[in-house]
N, CA, C and O atoms as a printed pandas DataFrame, in Angstrom:
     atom_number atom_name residue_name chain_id  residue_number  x_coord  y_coord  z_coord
0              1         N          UNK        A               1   42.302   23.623  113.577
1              2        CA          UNK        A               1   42.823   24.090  112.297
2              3         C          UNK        A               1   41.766   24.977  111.645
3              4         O          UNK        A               1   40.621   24.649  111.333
4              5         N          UNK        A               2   42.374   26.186  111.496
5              6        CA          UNK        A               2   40.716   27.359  110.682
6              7         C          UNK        A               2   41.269   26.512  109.173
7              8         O          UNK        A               2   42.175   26.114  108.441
8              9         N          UNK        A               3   40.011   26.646  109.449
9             10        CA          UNK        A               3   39.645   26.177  107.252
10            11         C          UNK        A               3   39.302   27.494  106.290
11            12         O          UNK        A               3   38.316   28.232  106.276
12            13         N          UNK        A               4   40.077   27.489  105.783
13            14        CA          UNK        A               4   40.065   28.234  104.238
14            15         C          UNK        A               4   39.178   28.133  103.446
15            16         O          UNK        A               4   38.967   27.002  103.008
16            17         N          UNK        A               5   38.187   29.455  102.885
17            18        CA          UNK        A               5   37.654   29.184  101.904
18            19         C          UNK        A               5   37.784   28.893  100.715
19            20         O          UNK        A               5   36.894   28.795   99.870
20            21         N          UNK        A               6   39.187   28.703  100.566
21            22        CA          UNK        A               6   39.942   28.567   98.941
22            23         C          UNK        A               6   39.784   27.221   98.727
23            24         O          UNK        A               6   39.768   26.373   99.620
24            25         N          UNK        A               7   39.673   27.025   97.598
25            26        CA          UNK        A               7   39.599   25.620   97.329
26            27         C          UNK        A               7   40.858   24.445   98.009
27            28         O          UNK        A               7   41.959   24.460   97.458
28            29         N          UNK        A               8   40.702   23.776   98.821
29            30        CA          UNK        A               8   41.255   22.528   99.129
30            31         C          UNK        A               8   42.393   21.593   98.347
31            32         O          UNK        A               8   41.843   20.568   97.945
32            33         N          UNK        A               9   43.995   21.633   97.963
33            34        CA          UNK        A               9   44.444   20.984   97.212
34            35         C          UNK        A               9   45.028   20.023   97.989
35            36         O          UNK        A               9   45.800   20.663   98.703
36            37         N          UNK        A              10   45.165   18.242   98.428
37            38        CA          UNK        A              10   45.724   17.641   99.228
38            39         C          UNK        A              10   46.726   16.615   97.980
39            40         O          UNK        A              10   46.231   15.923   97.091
40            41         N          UNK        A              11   47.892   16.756   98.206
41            42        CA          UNK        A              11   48.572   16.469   97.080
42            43         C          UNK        A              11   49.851   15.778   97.546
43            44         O          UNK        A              11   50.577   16.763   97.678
44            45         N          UNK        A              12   50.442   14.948   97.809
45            46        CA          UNK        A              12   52.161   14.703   97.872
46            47         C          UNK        A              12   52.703   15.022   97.809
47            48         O          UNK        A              12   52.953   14.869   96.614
48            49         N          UNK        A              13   53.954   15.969   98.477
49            50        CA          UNK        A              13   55.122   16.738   97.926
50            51         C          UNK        A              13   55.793   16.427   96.851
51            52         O          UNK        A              13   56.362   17.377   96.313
52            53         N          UNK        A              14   55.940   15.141   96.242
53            54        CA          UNK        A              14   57.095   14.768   95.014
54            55         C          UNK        A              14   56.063   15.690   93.801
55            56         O          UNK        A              14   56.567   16.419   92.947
56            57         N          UNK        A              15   55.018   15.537   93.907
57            58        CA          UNK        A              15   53.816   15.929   93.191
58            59         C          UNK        A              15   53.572   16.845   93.152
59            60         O          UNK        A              15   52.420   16.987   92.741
60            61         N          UNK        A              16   54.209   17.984   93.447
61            62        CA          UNK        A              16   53.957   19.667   93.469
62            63         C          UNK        A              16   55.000   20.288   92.475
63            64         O          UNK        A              16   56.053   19.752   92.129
64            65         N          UNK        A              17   54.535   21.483   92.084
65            66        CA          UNK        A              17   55.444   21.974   90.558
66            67         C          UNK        A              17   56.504   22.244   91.674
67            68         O          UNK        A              17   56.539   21.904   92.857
68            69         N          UNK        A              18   57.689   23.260   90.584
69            70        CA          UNK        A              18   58.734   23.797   91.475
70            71         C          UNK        A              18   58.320   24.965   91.849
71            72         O          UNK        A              18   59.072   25.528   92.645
72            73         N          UNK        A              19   57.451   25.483   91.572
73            74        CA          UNK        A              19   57.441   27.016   92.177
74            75         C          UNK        A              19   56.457   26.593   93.926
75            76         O          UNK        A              19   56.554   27.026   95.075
76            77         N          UNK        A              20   55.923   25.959   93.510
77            78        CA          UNK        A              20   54.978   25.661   95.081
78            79         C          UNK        A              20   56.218   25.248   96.155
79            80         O          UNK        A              20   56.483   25.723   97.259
80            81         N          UNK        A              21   56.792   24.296   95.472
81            82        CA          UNK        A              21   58.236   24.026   96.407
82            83         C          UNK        A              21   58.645   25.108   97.241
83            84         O          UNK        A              21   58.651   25.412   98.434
84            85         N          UNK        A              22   59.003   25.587   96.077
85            86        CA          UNK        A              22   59.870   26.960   96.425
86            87         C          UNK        A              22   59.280   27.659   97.261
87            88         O          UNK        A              22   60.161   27.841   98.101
88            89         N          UNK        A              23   58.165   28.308   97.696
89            90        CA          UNK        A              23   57.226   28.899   98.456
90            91         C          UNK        A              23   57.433   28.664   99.599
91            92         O          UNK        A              23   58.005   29.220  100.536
92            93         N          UNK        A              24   56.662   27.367   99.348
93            94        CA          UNK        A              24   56.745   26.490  100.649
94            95         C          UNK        A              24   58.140   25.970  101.683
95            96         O          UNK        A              24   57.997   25.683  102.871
96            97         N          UNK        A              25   59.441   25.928  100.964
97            98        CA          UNK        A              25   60.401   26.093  101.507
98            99         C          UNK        A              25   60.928   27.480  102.111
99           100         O          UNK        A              25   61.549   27.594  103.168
100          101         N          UNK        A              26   60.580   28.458  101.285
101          102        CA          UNK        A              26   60.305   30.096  102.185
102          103         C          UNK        A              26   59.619   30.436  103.345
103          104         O          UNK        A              26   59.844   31.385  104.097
104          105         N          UNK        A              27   58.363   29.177  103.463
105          106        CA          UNK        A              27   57.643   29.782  104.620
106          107         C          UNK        A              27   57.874   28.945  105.335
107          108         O          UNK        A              27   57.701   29.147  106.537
108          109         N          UNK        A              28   58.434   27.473  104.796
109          110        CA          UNK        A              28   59.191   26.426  106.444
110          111         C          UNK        A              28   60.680   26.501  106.145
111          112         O          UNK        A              28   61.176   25.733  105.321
112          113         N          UNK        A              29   61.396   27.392  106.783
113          114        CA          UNK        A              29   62.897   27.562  106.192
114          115         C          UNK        A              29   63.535   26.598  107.207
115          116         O          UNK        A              29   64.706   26.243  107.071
116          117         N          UNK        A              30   62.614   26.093  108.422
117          118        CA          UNK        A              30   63.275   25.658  109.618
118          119         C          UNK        A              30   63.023   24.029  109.311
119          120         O          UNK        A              30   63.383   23.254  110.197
120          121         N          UNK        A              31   62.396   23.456  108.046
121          122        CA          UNK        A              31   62.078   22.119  107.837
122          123         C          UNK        A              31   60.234   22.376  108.300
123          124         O          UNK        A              31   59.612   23.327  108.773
124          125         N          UNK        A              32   59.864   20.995  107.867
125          126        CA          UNK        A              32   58.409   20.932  108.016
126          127         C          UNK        A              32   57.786   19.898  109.137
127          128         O          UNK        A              32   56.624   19.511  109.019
128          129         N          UNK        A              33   58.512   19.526  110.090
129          130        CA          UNK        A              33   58.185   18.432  110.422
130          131         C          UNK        A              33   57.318   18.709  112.264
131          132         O          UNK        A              33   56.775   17.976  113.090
132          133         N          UNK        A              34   57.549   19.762  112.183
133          134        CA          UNK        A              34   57.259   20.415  113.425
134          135         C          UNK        A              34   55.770   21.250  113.261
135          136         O          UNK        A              34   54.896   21.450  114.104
136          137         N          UNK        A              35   55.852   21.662  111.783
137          138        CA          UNK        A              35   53.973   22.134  111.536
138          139         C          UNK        A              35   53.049   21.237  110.849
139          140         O          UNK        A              35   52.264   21.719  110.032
140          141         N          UNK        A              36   53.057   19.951  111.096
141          142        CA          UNK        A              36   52.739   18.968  110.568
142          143         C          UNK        A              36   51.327   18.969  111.365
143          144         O          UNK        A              36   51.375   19.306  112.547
144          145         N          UNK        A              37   49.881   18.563  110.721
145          146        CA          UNK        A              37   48.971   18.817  111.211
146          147         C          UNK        A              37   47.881   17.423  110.573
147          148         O          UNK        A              37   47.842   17.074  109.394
148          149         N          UNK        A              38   47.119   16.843  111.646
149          150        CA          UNK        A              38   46.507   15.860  111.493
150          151         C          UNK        A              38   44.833   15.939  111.096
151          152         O          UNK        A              38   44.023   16.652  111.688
152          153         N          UNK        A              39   44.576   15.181  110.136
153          154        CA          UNK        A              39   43.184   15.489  109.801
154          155         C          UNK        A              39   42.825   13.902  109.251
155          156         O          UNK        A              39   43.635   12.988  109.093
156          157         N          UNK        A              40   41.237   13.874  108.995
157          158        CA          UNK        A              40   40.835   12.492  108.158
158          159         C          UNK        A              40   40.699   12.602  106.569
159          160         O          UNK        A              40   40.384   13.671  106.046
160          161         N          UNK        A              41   40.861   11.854  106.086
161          162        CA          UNK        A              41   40.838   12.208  104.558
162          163         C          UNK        A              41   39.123   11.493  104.504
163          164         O          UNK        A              41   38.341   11.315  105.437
164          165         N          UNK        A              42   38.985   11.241  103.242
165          166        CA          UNK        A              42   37.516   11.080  102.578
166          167         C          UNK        A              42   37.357    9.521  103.013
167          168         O          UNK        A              42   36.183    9.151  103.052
168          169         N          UNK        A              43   38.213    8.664  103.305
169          170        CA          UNK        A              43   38.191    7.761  103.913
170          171         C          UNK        A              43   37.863    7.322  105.545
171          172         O          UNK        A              43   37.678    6.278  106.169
172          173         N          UNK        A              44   37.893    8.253  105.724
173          174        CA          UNK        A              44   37.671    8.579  107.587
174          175         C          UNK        A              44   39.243    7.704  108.016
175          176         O          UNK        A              44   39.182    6.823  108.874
176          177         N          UNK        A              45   40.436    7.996  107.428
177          178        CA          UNK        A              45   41.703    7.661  107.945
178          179         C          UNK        A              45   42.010    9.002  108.272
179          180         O          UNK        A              45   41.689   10.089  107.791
180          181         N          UNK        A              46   42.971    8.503  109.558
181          182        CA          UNK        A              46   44.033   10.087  110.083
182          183         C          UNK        A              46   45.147    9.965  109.327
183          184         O          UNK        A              46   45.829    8.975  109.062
184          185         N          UNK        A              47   45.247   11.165  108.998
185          186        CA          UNK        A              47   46.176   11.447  107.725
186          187         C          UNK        A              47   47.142   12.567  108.183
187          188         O          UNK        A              47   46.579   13.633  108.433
188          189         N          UNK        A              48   48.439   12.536  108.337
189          190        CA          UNK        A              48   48.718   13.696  108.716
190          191         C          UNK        A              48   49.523   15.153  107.314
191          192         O          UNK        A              48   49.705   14.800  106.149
192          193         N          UNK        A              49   49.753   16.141  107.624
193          194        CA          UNK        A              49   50.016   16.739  106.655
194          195         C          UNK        A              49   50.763   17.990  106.744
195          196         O          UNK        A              49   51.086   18.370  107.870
196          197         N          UNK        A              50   51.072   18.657  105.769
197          198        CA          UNK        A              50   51.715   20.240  106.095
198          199         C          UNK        A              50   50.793   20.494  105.411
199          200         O          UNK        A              50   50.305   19.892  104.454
200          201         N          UNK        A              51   50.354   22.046  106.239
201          202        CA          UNK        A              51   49.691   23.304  105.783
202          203         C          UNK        A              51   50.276   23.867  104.989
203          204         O          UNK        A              51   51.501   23.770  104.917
204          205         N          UNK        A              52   49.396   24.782  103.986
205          206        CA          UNK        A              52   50.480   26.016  103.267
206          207         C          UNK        A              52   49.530   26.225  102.083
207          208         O          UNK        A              52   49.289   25.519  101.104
208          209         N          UNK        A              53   48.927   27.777  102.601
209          210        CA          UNK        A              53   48.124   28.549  102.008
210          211         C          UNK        A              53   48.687   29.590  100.268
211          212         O          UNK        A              53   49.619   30.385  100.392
212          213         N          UNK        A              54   48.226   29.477   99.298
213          214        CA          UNK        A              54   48.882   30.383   98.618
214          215         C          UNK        A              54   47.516   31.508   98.548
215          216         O          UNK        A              54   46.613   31.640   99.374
216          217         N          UNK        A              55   47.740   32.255   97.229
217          218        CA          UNK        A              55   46.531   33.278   97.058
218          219         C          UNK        A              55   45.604   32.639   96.598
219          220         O          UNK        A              55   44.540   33.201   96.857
220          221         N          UNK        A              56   45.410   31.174   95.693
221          222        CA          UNK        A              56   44.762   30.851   95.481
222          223         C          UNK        A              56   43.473   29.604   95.705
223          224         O          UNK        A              56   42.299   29.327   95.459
224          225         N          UNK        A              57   45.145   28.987   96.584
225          226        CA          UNK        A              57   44.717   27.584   97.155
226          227         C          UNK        A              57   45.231   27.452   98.629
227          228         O          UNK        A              57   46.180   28.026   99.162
228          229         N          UNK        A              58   44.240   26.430   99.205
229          230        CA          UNK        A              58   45.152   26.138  100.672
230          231         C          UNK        A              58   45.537   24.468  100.467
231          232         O          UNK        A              58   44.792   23.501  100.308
232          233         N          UNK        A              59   46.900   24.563  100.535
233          234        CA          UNK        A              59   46.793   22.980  100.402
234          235         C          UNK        A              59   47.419   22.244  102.031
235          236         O          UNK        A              59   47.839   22.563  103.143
236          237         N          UNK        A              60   47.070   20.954  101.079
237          238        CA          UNK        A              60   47.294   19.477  102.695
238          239         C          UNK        A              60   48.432   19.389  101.921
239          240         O          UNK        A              60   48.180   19.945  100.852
240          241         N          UNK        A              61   49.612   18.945  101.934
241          242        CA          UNK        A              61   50.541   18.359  101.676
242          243         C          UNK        A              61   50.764   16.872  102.557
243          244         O          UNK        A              61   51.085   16.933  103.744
244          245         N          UNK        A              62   50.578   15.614  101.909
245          246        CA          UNK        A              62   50.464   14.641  102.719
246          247         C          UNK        A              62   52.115   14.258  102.918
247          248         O          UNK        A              62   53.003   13.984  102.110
248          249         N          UNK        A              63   52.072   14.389  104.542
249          250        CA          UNK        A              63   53.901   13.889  104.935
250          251         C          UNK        A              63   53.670   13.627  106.296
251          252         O          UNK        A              63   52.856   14.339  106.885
252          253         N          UNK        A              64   54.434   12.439  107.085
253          254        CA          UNK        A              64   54.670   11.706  107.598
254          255         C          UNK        A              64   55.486   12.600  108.280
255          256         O          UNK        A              64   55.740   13.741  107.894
256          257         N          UNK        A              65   55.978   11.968  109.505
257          258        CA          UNK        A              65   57.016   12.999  110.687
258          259         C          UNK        A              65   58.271   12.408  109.538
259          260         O          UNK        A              65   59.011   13.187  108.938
260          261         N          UNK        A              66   58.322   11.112  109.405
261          262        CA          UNK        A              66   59.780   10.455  108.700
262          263         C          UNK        A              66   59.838   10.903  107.657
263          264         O          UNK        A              66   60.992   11.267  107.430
264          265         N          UNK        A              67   58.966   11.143  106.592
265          266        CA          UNK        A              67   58.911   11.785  105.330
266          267         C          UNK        A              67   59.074   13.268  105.297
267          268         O          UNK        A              67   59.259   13.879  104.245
268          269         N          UNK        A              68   59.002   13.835  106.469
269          270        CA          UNK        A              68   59.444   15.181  106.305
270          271         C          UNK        A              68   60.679   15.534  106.993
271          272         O          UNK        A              68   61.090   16.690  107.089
272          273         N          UNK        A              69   61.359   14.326  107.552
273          274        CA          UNK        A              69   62.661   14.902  108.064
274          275         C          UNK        A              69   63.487   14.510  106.974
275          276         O          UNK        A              69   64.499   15.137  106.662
276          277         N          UNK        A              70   62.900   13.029  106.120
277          278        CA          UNK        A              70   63.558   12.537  104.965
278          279         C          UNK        A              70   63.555   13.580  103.688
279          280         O          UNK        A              70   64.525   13.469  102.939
280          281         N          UNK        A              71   62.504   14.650  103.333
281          282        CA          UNK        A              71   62.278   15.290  102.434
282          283         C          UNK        A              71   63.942   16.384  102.833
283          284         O          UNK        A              71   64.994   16.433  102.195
284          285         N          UNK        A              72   63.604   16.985  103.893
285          286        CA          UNK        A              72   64.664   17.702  104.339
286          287         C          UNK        A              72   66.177   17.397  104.380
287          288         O          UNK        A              72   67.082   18.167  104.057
288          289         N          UNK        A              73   66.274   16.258  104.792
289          290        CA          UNK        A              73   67.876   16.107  104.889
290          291         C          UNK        A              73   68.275   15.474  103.271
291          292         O          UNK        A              73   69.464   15.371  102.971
292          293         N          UNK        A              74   67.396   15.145  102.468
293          294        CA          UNK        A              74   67.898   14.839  100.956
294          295         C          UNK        A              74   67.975   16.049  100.140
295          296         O          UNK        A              74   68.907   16.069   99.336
296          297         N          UNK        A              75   67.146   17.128  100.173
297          298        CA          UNK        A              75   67.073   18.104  100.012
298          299         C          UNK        A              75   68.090   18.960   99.543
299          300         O          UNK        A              75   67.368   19.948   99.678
300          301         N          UNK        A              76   69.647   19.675   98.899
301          302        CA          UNK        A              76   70.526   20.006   99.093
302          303         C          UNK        A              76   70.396   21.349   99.455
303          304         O          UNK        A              76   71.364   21.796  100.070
304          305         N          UNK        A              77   69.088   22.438   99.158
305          306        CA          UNK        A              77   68.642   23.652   99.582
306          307         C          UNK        A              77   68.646   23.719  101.177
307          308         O          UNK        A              77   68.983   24.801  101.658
308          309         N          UNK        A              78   68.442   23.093  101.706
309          310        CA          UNK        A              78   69.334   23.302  103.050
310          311         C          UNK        A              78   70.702   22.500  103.838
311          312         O          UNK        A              78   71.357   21.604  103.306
312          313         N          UNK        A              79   70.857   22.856  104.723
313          314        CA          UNK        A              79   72.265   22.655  105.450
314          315         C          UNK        A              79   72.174   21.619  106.250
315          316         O          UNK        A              79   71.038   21.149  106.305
316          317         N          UNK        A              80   72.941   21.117  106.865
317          318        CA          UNK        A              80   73.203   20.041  107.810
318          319         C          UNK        A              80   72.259   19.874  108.812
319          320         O          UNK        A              80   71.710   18.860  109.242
320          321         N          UNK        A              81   72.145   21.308  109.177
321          322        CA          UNK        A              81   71.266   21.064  110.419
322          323         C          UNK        A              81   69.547   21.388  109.670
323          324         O          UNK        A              81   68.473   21.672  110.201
324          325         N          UNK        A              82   69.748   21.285  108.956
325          326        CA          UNK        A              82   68.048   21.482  108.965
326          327         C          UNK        A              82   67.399   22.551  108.399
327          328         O          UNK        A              82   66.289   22.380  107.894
328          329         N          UNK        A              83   68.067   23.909  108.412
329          330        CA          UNK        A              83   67.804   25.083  107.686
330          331         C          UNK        A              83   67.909   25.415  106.060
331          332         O          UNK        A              83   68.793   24.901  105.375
332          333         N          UNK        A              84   67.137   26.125  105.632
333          334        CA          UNK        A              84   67.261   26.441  104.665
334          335         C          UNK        A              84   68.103   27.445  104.143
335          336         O          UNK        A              84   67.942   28.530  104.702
336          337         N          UNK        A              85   69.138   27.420  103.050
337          338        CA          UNK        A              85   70.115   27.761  103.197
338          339         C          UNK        A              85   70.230   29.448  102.410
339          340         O          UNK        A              85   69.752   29.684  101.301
340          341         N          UNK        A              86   70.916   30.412  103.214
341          342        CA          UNK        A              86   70.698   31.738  102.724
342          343         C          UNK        A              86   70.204   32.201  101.272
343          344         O          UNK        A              86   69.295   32.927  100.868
344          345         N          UNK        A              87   71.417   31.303  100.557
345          346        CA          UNK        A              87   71.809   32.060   99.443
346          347         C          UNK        A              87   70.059   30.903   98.449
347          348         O          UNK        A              87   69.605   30.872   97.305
348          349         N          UNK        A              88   69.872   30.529   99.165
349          350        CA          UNK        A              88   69.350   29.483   98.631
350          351         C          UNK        A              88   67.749   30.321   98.546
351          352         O          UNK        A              88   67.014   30.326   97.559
352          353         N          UNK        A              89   67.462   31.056   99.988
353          354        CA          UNK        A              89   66.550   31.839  100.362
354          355         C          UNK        A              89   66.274   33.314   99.293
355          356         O          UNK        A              89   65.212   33.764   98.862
356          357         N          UNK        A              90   67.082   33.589   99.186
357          358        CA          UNK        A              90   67.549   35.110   98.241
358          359         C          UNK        A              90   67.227   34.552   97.422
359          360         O          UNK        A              90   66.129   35.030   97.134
360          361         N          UNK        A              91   67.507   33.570   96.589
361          362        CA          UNK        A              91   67.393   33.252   95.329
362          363         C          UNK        A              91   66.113   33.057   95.111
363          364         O          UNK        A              91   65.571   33.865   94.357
364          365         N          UNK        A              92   65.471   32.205   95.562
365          366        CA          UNK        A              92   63.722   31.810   95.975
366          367         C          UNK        A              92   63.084   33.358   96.033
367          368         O          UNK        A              92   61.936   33.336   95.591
368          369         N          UNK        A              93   63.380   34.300   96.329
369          370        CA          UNK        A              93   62.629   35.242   96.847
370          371         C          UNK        A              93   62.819   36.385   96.090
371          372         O          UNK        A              93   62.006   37.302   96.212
372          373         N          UNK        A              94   63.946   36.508   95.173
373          374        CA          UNK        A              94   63.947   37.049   94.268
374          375         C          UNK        A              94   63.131   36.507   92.688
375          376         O          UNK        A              94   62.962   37.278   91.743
376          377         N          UNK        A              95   62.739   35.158   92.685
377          378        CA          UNK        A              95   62.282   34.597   91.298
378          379         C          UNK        A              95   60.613   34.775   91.870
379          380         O          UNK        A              95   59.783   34.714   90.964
380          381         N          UNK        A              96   60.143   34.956   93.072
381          382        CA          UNK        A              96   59.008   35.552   93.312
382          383         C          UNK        A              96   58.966   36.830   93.414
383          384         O          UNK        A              96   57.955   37.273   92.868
384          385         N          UNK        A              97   59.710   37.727   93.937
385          386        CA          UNK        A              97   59.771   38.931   93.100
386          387         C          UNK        A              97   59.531   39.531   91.942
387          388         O          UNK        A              97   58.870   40.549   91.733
388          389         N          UNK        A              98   60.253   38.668   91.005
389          390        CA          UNK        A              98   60.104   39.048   89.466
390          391         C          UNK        A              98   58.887   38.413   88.766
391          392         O          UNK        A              98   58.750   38.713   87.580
392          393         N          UNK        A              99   58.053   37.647   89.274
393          394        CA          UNK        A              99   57.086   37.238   89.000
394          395         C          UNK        A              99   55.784   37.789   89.223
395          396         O          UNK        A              99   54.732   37.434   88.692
396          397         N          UNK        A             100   56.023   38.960   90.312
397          398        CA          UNK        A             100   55.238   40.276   90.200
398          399         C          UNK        A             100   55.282   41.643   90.131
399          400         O          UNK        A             100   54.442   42.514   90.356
400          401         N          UNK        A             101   56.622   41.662   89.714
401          402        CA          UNK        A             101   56.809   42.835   88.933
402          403         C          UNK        A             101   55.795   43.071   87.335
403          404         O          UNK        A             101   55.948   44.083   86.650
């Protein structure tokens, strides 16, 4: 795993604003459970997690293989099978749009 010089945020998904959500559902449109990446926390436990860099921060998102198929299928922004859903995508990507205009 290359490490980022940005500051480090390791945080819980329920625990993230909505705009990080949102991001982060843009850049795993396919679900998260497949870029899930293992590291030790400050405890010397294996911890596993999702990646996901912004401009400012790189964060751990702490999730479980079950917690991220569970995050996904409760989710209503995507579909049955697992994807994130078009109109759902446009919408996300237009409210980051206008946020740098």
């Amino acid at each position: 795993m290359k490490m980022s010089s940005k500051p480090r945020v390791v945080k819980d998904y329920v625990k993230l604003d909505k705009r990080v959500k949102q991001l982060i559902k843009l850049n795993y449109p396919e679900g998260f459970e497949d870029h899930l990446v293992k590291f030790k926390n400050k405890d010397g436990n294996t911890v596993s997690a999702l990646p996901f860099e912004t401009e400012d921060y790189y964060y751990l998102i702490r999730m479980t293989i079950s917690q991220a198929q569970e995050i996904i299928e409760d989710d209503d922004d995507y579909d049955d099978e697992g994807f994130l859903k078009e109109e759902i995508k446009e919408e996300y990507e237009e409210n980051i749009d206008e946020e740098f205009e």
